[in-house]
C-alpha positions in Angstrom: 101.1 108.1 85.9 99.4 110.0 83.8 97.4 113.1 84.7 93.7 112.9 86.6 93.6 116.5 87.9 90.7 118.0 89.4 90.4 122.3 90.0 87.8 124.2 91.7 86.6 127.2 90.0 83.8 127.8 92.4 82.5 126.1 95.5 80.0 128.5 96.7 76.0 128.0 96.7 73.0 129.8 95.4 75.1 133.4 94.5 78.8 134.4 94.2 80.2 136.4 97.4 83.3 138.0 98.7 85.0 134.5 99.3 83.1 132.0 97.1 82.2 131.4 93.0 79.4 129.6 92.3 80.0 126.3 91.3 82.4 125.2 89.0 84.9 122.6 88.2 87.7 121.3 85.6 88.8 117.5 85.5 92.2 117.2 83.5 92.3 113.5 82.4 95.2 113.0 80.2 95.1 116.4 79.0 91.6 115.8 78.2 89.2 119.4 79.8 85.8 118.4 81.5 84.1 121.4 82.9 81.7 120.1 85.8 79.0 122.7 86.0 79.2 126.5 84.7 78.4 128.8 87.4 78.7 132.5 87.2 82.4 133.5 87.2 83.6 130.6 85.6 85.6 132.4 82.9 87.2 134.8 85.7 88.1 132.0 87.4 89.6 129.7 84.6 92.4 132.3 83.9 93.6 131.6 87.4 94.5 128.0 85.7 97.0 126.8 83.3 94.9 125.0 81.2 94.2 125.6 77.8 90.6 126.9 76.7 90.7 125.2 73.9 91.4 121.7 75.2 88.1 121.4 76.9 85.8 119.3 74.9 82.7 118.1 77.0 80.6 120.5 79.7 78.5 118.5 82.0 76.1 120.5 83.9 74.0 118.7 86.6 70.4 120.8 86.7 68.9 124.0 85.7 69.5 126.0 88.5 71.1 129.8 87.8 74.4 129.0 90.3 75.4 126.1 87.9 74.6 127.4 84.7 74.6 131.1 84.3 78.3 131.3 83.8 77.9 129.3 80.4 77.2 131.6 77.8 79.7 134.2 78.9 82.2 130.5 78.5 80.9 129.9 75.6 81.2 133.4 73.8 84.7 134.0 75.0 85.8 130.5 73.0 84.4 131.9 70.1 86.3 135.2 70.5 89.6 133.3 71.0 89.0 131.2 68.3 87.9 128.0 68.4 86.7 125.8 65.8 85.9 122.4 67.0 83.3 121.1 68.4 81.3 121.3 71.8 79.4 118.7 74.0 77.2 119.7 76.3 75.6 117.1 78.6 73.0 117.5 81.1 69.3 117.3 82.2 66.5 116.8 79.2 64.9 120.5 80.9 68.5 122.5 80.1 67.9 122.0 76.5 66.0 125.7 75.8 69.2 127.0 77.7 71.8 125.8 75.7 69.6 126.6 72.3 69.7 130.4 74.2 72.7 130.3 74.7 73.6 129.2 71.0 71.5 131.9 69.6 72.9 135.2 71.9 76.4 134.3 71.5 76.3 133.3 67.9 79.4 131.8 67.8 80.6 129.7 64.7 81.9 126.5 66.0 79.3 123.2 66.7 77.5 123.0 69.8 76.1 119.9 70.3 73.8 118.8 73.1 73.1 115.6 74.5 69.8 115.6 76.8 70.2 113.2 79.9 67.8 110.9 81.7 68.5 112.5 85.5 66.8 109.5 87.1 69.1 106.4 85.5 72.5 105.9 86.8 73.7 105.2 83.1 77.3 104.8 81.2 76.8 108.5 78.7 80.1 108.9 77.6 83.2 106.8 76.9 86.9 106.9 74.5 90.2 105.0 75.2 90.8 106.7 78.4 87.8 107.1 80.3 84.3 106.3 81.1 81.6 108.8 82.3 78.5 108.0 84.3 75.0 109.7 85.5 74.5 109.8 89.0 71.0 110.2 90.1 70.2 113.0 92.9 67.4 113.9 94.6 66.9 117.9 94.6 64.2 120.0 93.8 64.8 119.8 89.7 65.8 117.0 87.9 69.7 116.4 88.7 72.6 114.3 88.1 75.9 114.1 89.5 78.6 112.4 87.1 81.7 109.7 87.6 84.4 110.0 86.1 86.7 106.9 85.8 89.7 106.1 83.9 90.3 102.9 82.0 92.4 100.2 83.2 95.8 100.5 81.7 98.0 98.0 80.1 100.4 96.1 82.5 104.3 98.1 82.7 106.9 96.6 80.6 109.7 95.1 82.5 112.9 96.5 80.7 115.3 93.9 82.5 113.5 91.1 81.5 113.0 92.1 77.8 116.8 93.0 77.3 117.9 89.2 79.0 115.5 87.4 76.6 116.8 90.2 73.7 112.9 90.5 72.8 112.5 92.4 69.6 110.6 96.5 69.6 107.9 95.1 67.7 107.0 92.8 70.0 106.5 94.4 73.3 102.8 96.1 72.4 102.2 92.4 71.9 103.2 91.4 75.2 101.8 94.6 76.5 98.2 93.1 75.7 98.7 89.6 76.7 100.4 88.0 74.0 103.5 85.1 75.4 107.2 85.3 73.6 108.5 82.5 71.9 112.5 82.0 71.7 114.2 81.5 69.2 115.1 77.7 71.0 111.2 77.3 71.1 110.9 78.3 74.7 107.9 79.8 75.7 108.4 82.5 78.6 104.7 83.8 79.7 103.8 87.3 79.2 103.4 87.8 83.1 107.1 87.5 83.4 107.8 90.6 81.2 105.4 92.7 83.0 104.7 94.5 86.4 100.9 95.3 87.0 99.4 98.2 85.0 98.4 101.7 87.7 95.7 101.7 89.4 92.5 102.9 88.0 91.6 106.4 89.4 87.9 107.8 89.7 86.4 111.4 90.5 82.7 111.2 91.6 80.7 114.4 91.3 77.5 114.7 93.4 76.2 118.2 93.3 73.0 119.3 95.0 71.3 116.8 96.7 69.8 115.3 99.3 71.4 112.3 100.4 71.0 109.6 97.9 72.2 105.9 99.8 72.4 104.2 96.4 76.1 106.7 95.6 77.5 104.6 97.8 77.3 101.3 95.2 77.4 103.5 92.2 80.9 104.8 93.6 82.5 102.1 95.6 85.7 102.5 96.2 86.2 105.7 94.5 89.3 107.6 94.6 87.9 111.3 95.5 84.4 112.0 96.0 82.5 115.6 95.6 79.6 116.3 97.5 77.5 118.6 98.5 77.5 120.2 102.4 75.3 123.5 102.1 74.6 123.3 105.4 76.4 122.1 109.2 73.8 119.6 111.1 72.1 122.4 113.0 70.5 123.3 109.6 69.1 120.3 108.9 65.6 121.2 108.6 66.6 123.9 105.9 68.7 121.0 104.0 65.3 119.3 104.0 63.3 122.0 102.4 65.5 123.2 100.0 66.8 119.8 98.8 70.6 119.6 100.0 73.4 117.9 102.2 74.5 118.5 105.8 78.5 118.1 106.1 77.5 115.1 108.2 75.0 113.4 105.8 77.9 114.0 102.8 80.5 111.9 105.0 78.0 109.3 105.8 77.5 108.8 101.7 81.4 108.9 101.2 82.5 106.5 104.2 79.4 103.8 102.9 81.2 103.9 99.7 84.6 103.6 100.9 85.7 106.3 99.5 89.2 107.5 99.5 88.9 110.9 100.4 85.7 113.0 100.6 85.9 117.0 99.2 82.9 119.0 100.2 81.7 122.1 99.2 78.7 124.0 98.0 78.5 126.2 101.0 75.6 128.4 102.3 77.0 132.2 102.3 75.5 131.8 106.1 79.2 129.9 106.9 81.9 132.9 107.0 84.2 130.0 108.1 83.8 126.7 106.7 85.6 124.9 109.6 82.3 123.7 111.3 81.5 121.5 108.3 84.9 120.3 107.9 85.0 119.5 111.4 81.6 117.5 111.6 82.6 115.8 108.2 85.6 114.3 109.8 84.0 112.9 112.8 82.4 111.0 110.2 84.9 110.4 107.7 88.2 111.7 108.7 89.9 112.1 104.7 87.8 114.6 104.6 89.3 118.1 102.6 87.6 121.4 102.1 87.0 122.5 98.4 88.2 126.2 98.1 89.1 128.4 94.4 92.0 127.3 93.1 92.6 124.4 94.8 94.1 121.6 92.4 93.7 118.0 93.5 95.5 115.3 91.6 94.5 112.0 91.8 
Protein backbone atom coordinates (compact mmCIF):
# COMPACT_ATOMS: atom_id res chain seq x y z
CA UNK A 1 0.00 0.00 0.00
CA UNK A 2 0.85 3.14 -0.60
CA UNK A 3 1.73 5.77 2.04
CA UNK A 4 -1.12 7.64 4.35
CA UNK A 5 1.23 8.84 7.18
CA UNK A 6 0.23 11.12 9.72
CA UNK A 7 3.11 13.14 12.23
CA UNK A 8 2.57 15.30 15.15
CA UNK A 9 4.48 18.39 15.27
CA UNK A 10 2.63 19.72 18.23
CA UNK A 11 -0.14 18.52 20.51
CA UNK A 12 -0.19 21.08 23.10
CA UNK A 13 -2.98 23.82 23.80
CA UNK A 14 -3.18 27.53 24.15
CA UNK A 15 1.02 28.07 24.52
CA UNK A 16 4.15 25.89 23.88
CA UNK A 17 5.74 24.39 27.29
CA UNK A 18 8.46 22.18 28.43
CA UNK A 19 6.72 18.98 27.01
CA UNK A 20 4.25 20.25 24.39
CA UNK A 21 4.23 22.43 20.80
CA UNK A 22 1.34 23.95 19.94
CA UNK A 23 -0.53 22.41 17.48
CA UNK A 24 0.65 21.08 14.44
CA UNK A 25 0.40 18.24 12.06
CA UNK A 26 1.78 16.62 8.64
CA UNK A 27 -0.38 14.07 6.56
CA UNK A 28 1.95 12.18 3.93
CA UNK A 29 -0.54 10.87 1.32
CA UNK A 30 1.45 9.36 -1.44
CA UNK A 31 4.19 11.66 -0.95
CA UNK A 32 1.73 14.34 -1.11
CA UNK A 33 2.59 17.17 2.44
CA UNK A 34 -0.62 18.55 4.12
CA UNK A 35 0.22 20.60 7.11
CA UNK A 36 -2.88 20.51 9.51
CA UNK A 37 -2.63 23.71 11.51
CA UNK A 38 0.64 25.99 11.99
CA UNK A 39 1.28 26.52 15.62
CA UNK A 40 4.31 28.10 17.02
CA UNK A 41 7.33 25.80 16.63
CA UNK A 42 6.26 24.18 13.68
CA UNK A 43 9.49 24.83 11.73
CA UNK A 44 11.62 23.42 14.87
CA UNK A 45 9.61 20.62 14.92
CA UNK A 46 9.47 19.72 11.16
CA UNK A 47 13.30 19.14 11.11
CA UNK A 48 12.73 16.35 13.56
CA UNK A 49 10.94 14.69 10.26
CA UNK A 50 12.17 13.29 7.06
CA UNK A 51 10.01 14.96 4.93
CA UNK A 52 10.88 17.27 2.37
CA UNK A 53 9.88 21.05 2.79
CA UNK A 54 9.37 21.40 -0.41
CA UNK A 55 6.79 18.60 -1.05
CA UNK A 56 4.14 20.28 1.07
CA UNK A 57 1.66 21.86 -1.17
CA UNK A 58 -1.65 22.71 0.81
CA UNK A 59 -1.83 24.21 4.70
CA UNK A 60 -5.18 23.90 6.26
CA UNK A 61 -5.61 25.84 9.27
CA UNK A 62 -8.85 25.38 11.31
CA UNK A 63 -9.46 29.06 13.14
CA UNK A 64 -7.74 32.20 14.00
CA UNK A 65 -6.57 31.43 17.22
CA UNK A 66 -2.56 32.31 17.98
CA UNK A 67 -1.68 28.37 19.02
CA UNK A 68 -2.73 27.25 15.49
CA UNK A 69 -1.45 29.96 13.44
CA UNK A 70 1.41 31.88 14.74
CA UNK A 71 3.90 29.37 13.62
CA UNK A 72 2.98 30.20 9.81
CA UNK A 73 4.87 33.03 8.78
CA UNK A 74 8.19 31.86 10.35
CA UNK A 75 7.05 28.35 7.81
CA UNK A 76 6.43 30.32 5.29
CA UNK A 77 9.71 32.60 5.26
CA UNK A 78 12.01 29.67 5.82
CA UNK A 79 10.46 28.06 2.29
CA UNK A 80 11.37 31.08 0.75
CA UNK A 81 14.99 31.01 2.14
CA UNK A 82 15.41 27.39 0.99
CA UNK A 83 14.15 28.06 -2.14
CA UNK A 84 11.02 27.31 -3.26
CA UNK A 85 9.28 28.35 -6.28
CA UNK A 86 5.92 26.73 -6.56
CA UNK A 87 3.02 27.50 -5.35
CA UNK A 88 1.16 27.61 -1.94
CA UNK A 89 -2.56 26.82 -0.82
CA UNK A 90 -3.65 27.98 2.10
CA UNK A 91 -7.17 26.93 3.29
CA UNK A 92 -9.10 27.95 6.23
CA UNK A 93 -11.77 30.22 7.85
CA UNK A 94 -13.12 33.42 5.63
CA UNK A 95 -11.72 35.66 9.12
CA UNK A 96 -7.84 34.17 8.58
CA UNK A 97 -7.70 35.99 5.40
CA UNK A 98 -5.91 39.51 6.84
CA UNK A 99 -3.45 36.94 8.36
CA UNK A 100 -2.30 35.24 5.53
CA UNK A 101 -2.20 38.83 3.47
CA UNK A 102 0.25 39.74 6.76
CA UNK A 103 1.92 37.12 6.45
CA UNK A 104 2.55 37.59 2.65
CA UNK A 105 3.57 41.10 3.09
CA UNK A 106 6.38 40.55 6.24
CA UNK A 107 7.96 37.74 4.76
CA UNK A 108 8.02 38.86 1.15
CA UNK A 109 8.81 35.88 -0.25
CA UNK A 110 8.70 35.31 -4.17
CA UNK A 111 6.79 32.26 -4.74
CA UNK A 112 2.49 32.25 -5.03
CA UNK A 113 0.50 32.18 -2.05
CA UNK A 114 -2.81 31.51 -2.74
CA UNK A 115 -5.71 31.54 -0.29
CA UNK A 116 -8.85 29.88 -0.41
CA UNK A 117 -11.40 31.37 2.37
CA UNK A 118 -13.75 28.56 3.82
CA UNK A 119 -17.30 28.49 4.88
CA UNK A 120 -16.59 27.01 8.78
CA UNK A 121 -20.30 26.17 9.14
CA UNK A 122 -20.87 23.64 5.85
CA UNK A 123 -19.48 20.25 5.98
CA UNK A 124 -18.36 20.70 2.28
CA UNK A 125 -15.99 18.63 -0.36
CA UNK A 126 -12.91 21.79 -0.77
CA UNK A 127 -10.34 20.05 -2.22
CA UNK A 128 -9.88 16.93 -4.50
CA UNK A 129 -6.92 15.29 -7.36
CA UNK A 130 -6.49 11.58 -8.24
CA UNK A 131 -5.62 10.49 -4.91
CA UNK A 132 -7.55 12.10 -2.40
CA UNK A 133 -10.56 14.04 -1.32
CA UNK A 134 -10.59 16.81 1.42
CA UNK A 135 -13.53 17.84 3.45
CA UNK A 136 -14.71 20.75 6.00
CA UNK A 137 -15.77 19.63 9.27
CA UNK A 138 -17.95 21.98 11.11
CA UNK A 139 -16.94 22.71 15.04
CA UNK A 140 -18.45 24.52 17.44
CA UNK A 141 -15.70 26.83 19.38
CA UNK A 142 -15.61 30.26 20.27
CA UNK A 143 -14.46 31.49 16.50
CA UNK A 144 -15.46 30.21 13.42
CA UNK A 145 -13.73 26.61 12.98
CA UNK A 146 -13.43 23.66 10.90
CA UNK A 147 -11.82 20.39 11.30
CA UNK A 148 -10.91 18.64 7.89
CA UNK A 149 -11.19 14.76 6.43
CA UNK A 150 -8.94 13.49 4.66
CA UNK A 151 -9.69 10.46 2.47
CA UNK A 152 -7.97 8.61 -0.19
CA UNK A 153 -9.64 7.48 -3.35
CA UNK A 154 -10.63 4.05 -4.03
CA UNK A 155 -7.96 2.27 -5.97
CA UNK A 156 -8.14 0.08 -8.91
CA UNK A 157 -8.68 -3.63 -8.25
CA UNK A 158 -4.80 -5.71 -8.00
CA UNK A 159 -3.84 -7.60 -11.05
CA UNK A 160 -3.70 -11.18 -10.74
CA UNK A 161 -0.25 -12.11 -12.34
CA UNK A 162 -1.15 -15.98 -12.47
CA UNK A 163 -4.16 -15.64 -14.20
CA UNK A 164 -2.82 -13.06 -16.82
CA UNK A 165 0.32 -15.31 -17.70
CA UNK A 166 -2.27 -18.74 -18.18
CA UNK A 167 -4.54 -16.67 -20.55
CA UNK A 168 -0.93 -15.09 -22.15
CA UNK A 169 -2.92 -11.55 -21.85
CA UNK A 170 -1.00 -8.93 -23.73
CA UNK A 171 1.01 -5.48 -21.45
CA UNK A 172 -1.33 -3.34 -23.12
CA UNK A 173 -4.11 -4.72 -22.01
CA UNK A 174 -3.96 -5.09 -18.28
CA UNK A 175 -4.73 -1.06 -17.48
CA UNK A 176 -7.86 -2.17 -19.43
CA UNK A 177 -8.74 -4.86 -17.29
CA UNK A 178 -7.57 -2.82 -14.38
CA UNK A 179 -10.66 -0.45 -14.97
CA UNK A 180 -13.17 -2.95 -15.82
CA UNK A 181 -12.75 -3.86 -19.28
CA UNK A 182 -13.36 -8.20 -20.05
CA UNK A 183 -10.49 -10.07 -22.27
CA UNK A 184 -11.37 -11.68 -25.31
CA UNK A 185 -9.32 -14.85 -26.55
CA UNK A 186 -7.98 -15.29 -29.40
CA UNK A 187 -10.78 -18.54 -29.75
CA UNK A 188 -13.49 -15.82 -28.97
CA UNK A 189 -13.74 -16.77 -25.32
CA UNK A 190 -14.74 -14.16 -23.08
CA UNK A 191 -13.07 -14.50 -19.46
CA UNK A 192 -14.62 -11.58 -17.17
CA UNK A 193 -12.43 -9.06 -15.82
CA UNK A 194 -13.19 -10.20 -12.15
CA UNK A 195 -11.26 -13.33 -12.78
CA UNK A 196 -7.94 -11.40 -13.47
CA UNK A 197 -8.26 -9.35 -10.40
CA UNK A 198 -8.17 -9.42 -6.53
CA UNK A 199 -10.00 -6.44 -4.83
CA UNK A 200 -8.31 -2.99 -4.86
CA UNK A 201 -6.97 -1.77 -0.77
CA UNK A 202 -9.01 -0.54 1.28
CA UNK A 203 -9.68 3.11 1.33
CA UNK A 204 -7.99 4.88 4.24
CA UNK A 205 -9.29 8.20 6.00
CA UNK A 206 -7.64 10.71 8.60
CA UNK A 207 -10.33 12.97 10.34
CA UNK A 208 -9.06 16.17 11.98
CA UNK A 209 -11.33 17.79 14.57
CA UNK A 210 -9.40 20.50 16.35
CA UNK A 211 -11.03 22.66 19.00
CA UNK A 212 -14.37 22.01 19.74
CA UNK A 213 -16.97 21.29 21.65
CA UNK A 214 -18.56 18.18 20.87
CA UNK A 215 -20.24 18.31 17.61
CA UNK A 216 -22.71 14.76 17.27
CA UNK A 217 -23.11 15.33 13.55
CA UNK A 218 -18.74 14.06 13.23
CA UNK A 219 -19.99 10.94 13.81
CA UNK A 220 -21.94 10.71 10.11
CA UNK A 221 -19.54 12.98 8.52
CA UNK A 222 -16.74 10.34 9.51
CA UNK A 223 -18.29 6.97 9.72
CA UNK A 224 -16.09 4.46 9.72
CA UNK A 225 -13.01 6.43 9.62
CA UNK A 226 -9.74 4.92 9.90
CA UNK A 227 -8.00 7.34 12.64
CA UNK A 228 -9.73 10.15 14.15
CA UNK A 229 -8.07 13.50 15.80
CA UNK A 230 -9.85 15.18 18.39
CA UNK A 231 -9.64 17.42 20.77
CA UNK A 232 -9.33 16.46 24.90
CA UNK A 233 -8.17 19.81 26.59
CA UNK A 234 -9.50 18.81 29.53
CA UNK A 235 -10.23 15.21 31.82
CA UNK A 236 -14.17 15.15 32.87
CA UNK A 237 -13.54 16.87 36.23
CA UNK A 238 -13.04 20.05 34.04
CA UNK A 239 -15.98 19.98 32.37
CA UNK A 240 -17.36 23.27 33.28
CA UNK A 241 -14.07 24.96 31.94
CA UNK A 242 -14.55 22.75 28.53
CA UNK A 243 -17.85 24.53 28.49
CA UNK A 244 -16.69 28.13 28.81
CA UNK A 245 -13.86 28.01 26.76
CA UNK A 246 -15.37 25.92 23.89
CA UNK A 247 -13.43 22.45 23.98
CA UNK A 248 -13.59 18.52 24.57
CA UNK A 249 -13.25 16.40 27.67
CA UNK A 250 -11.20 13.01 26.87
CA UNK A 251 -14.54 11.46 27.61
CA UNK A 252 -16.79 13.61 25.26
CA UNK A 253 -13.83 12.99 22.38
CA UNK A 254 -14.33 9.03 22.69
CA UNK A 255 -18.06 9.32 22.79
CA UNK A 256 -17.73 11.26 19.13
CA UNK A 257 -15.09 8.62 17.84
CA UNK A 258 -17.02 5.30 19.14
CA UNK A 259 -20.66 6.95 17.42
CA UNK A 260 -18.66 7.04 14.40
CA UNK A 261 -17.08 3.75 14.57
CA UNK A 262 -14.04 4.86 14.29
CA UNK A 263 -11.06 2.79 14.01
CA UNK A 264 -8.88 4.25 16.44
CA UNK A 265 -9.28 7.62 18.30
CA UNK A 266 -5.81 9.91 18.83
CA UNK A 267 -6.39 12.77 21.21
CA UNK A 268 -4.54 15.62 22.03
CA UNK A 269 -4.74 19.29 22.52
CA UNK A 270 -3.84 19.16 26.19
CA UNK A 271 -4.28 21.89 28.93
CA UNK A 272 -0.61 22.59 30.33
CA UNK A 273 -2.66 21.91 33.73
CA UNK A 274 -2.08 17.80 32.77
CA UNK A 275 1.80 17.15 33.60
CA UNK A 276 0.78 13.53 32.76
CA UNK A 277 -1.63 12.86 30.16
CA UNK A 278 -2.54 9.41 31.44
CA UNK A 279 -5.90 10.54 33.11
CA UNK A 280 -7.33 11.38 29.67
CA UNK A 281 -6.02 8.48 28.05
CA UNK A 282 -7.42 6.45 30.70
CA UNK A 283 -11.03 7.95 30.69
CA UNK A 284 -10.89 7.93 26.76
CA UNK A 285 -10.58 4.23 26.81
CA UNK A 286 -13.37 3.43 29.17
CA UNK A 287 -15.13 4.85 26.42
CA UNK A 288 -13.41 3.77 23.35
CA UNK A 289 -10.62 1.46 24.12
CA UNK A 290 -8.37 2.15 20.48
CA UNK A 291 -7.68 4.99 21.97
CA UNK A 292 -3.75 6.34 21.53
CA UNK A 293 -2.18 9.49 22.99
CA UNK A 294 -0.84 12.11 20.42
CA UNK A 295 2.80 13.12 21.51
CA UNK A 296 5.82 15.08 19.13
CA UNK A 297 7.12 12.92 16.83
CA UNK A 298 4.90 10.32 16.92
CA UNK A 299 4.33 8.96 13.21
CA UNK A 300 1.06 7.03 12.68
CA UNK A 301 0.64 5.25 9.36
CA UNK A 302 -2.53 4.26 8.25
Amino acid sequence: MQRFDVHILGCGSALPTRKHLPSAQVVNLRDKLLLLDCGEGTQLAWRYTELNWQNITHIFLSHAHGDHIFGLPGFVSTMGLLGRTSPLFIHGPADLQAFVEFTKKITGVEYEIHFQALDSTLHALIFEDRSMEIWTLPLNHRVPCCGYLIQEKQGLPHICRKMIDFYEVPNWAINRIKTGEDWTTPDGEVIPHSRFTTPPDPVRSYAYCSDTMPVPELAEWCRDVSLMYHEATYAEAESTLADNYGHSTARQAATIASAAHAHQLMIGHYSSRYQDEEVLLQEAKEVFENTILAEEKLRIAL
